[in-house]
Structures are given as structure tokens and as C-alpha cells.
C-alpha positions in Angstrom: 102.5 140.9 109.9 105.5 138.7 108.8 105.1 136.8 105.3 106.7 133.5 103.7 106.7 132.8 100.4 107.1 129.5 99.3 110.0 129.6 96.3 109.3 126.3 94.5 112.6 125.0 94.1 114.5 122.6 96.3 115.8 123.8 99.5 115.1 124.9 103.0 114.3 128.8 103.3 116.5 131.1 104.9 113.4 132.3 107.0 113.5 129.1 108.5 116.9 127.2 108.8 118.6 130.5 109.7 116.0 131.9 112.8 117.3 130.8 116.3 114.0 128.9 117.3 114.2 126.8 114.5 113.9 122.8 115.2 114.4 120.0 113.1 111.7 117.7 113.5 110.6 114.3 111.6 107.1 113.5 110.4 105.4 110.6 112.2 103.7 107.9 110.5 99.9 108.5 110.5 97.0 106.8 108.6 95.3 109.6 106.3 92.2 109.6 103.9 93.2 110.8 100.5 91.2 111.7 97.1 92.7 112.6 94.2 91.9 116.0 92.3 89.4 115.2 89.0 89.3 118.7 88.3 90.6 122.1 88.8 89.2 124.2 91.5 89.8 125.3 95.9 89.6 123.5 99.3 89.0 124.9 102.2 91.9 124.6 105.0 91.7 125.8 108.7 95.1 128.0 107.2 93.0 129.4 103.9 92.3 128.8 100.3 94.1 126.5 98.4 93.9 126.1 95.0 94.0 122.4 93.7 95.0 121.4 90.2 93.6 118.5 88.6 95.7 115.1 89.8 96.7 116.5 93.3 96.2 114.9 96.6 93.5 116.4 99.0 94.3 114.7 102.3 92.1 114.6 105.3 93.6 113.9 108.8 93.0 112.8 112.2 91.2 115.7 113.0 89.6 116.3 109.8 91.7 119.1 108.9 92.7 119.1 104.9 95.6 119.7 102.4 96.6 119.5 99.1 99.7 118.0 98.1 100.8 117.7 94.4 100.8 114.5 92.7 104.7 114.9 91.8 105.3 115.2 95.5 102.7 112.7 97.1 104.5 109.7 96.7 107.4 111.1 98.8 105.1 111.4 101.3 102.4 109.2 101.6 102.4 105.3 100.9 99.2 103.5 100.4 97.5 101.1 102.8 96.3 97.8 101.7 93.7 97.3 99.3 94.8 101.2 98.7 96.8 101.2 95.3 99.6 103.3 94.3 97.6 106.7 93.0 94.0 105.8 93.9 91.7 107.3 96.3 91.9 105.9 99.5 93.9 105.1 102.9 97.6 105.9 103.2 100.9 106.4 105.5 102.6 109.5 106.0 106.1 108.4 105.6 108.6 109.9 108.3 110.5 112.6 106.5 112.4 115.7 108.0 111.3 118.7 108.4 112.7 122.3 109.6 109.8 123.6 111.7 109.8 127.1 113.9 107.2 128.0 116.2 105.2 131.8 115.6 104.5 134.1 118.4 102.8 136.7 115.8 100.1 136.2 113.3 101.7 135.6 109.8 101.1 134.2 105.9 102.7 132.0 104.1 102.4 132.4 100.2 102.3 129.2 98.7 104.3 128.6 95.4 102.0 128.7 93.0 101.6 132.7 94.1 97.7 132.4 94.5 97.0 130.6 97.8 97.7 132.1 100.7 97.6 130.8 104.6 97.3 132.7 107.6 98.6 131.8 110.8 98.2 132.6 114.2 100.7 132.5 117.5 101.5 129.3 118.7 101.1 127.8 115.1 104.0 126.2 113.6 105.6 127.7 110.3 106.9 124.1 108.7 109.5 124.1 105.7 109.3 120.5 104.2 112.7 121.4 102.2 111.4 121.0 98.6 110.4 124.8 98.3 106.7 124.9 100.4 106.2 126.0 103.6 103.1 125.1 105.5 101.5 126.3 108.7 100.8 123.2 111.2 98.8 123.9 114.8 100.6 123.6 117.8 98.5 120.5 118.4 98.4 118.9 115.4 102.4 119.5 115.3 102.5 117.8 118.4 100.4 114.4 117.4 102.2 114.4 114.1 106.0 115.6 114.5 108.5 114.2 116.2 111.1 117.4 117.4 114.7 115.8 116.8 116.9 118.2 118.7 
């Protein structure tokens, strides 16, 4: 089984920019439900366990599937939708941001960087490297409603 680690630090991973299937893609804007973290502890994800500190996003989609997101990281990606303020619990817009994505024909994991979560992923998923150090798996068809493929 092929496994990603995260690394943490800016950057897309070699994994990713350098394998011939590789696409860059753009995130779409979508309306999202997000709560904010009040203590530590785990969500559930259709990929695994994630562990969720205190402060971090948990953001529910279209299709109800969930993900964390730090706090030092959310407001690159999400803005908030009126009444929504800035860092409450709420509605919010994905912002479009770029992405290197490449599509899995084996199952795989993806480690993310804080060394304890771990996400499985299954052909046809998509193994997503948002450029600041995490990877993520996305399903083929939530990649499709969400991403917009660029080349």
C-alpha cells in the first residue's frame, strides 16, 4: 500500500508535483457549516480519525462529509457568510485556492502532520496537496463538485 506523509512545512510534496498524473486544480467556492474546536479530542471523517486541537475548524460539507482545519490556516481558506463573523461558528465560503491534486488507482494513507491521524484512501479517490505541508484525500465525486481541474 503506498503512504504520504504530510511534512508540515510550506511546499508541495514531491509525491505529488513530480507523478505524471498530477493536475493542478483550483478550489471552488462552496457554502460550508463550520464549528470551532472548545476542546481537545477526534472526529470522525469518511478518510479516518482525526485528531482536533482546541480552536480548529471542524467543517461540514455539502454532503455532510467533515474535516478539520487548523485555526492558523482557516482563514486562508474559508471566509464567513453574513451574520457569520470572523472566527465564530457558523456559515462560510471556501475561497478558490490552488491545489496539486492526483488521482489513486490503489488503496493508500496519508499521514497527516501532526503524526497521529491517519487517512485511508481507496482507487478513484483523489490524493490532494494544498501546498502548505498537508495532504488530504478527496472522493472522486466530491473532487468533482468542489475542484475545478486547470490544465
Amino acid at each position: 500500500m503506498l503512504v504520504f506523509r504530510s511534512s508540515g512545512r510550506p511546499g508541495f510534496s514531491a509525491d505529488v508535483k513530480d507523478h505524471p498524473a498530477t493536475v493542478r486544480a483550483r478550489k471552488l467556492a462552496h457554502e460550508v457549516d463550520v464549528r470551532f474546536a472548545d476542546q481537545t479530542g477526534v472526529i470522525e471523517t469518511h478518510e479516518g480519525v482525526v485528531q482536533v486541537r482546541t480552536g480548529d475548524a471542524i467543517v461540514t460539507g455539502t454532503r455532510g462529509d467533515r474535516w478539520r482545519v487548523s485555526r492558523s490556516r482557516f482563514p486562508d481558506k474559508y471566509a464567513p457568510r453574513a451574520p457569520t463573523e470572523p472566527g465564530e461558528s457558523g456559515s462560510y465560503l471556501s475561497r478558490p485556492y490552488h491545489v496539486l491534486a492526483r488521482p489513486m488507482d490503489e488503496p493508500f494513507e496519508v499521514w497527516l502532520a501532526d503524526g497521529v491521524s491517519k487517512l485511508s484512501g481507496n482507487p478513484g479517490d483523489w490524493l490532494v496537496d494544498y501546498g502548505d505541508g498537508s495532504l488530504g484525500i478527496v472522493s472522486a465525486a466530491v473532487f468533482a463538485d468542489t475542484y475545478e481541474i486547470l490544465e
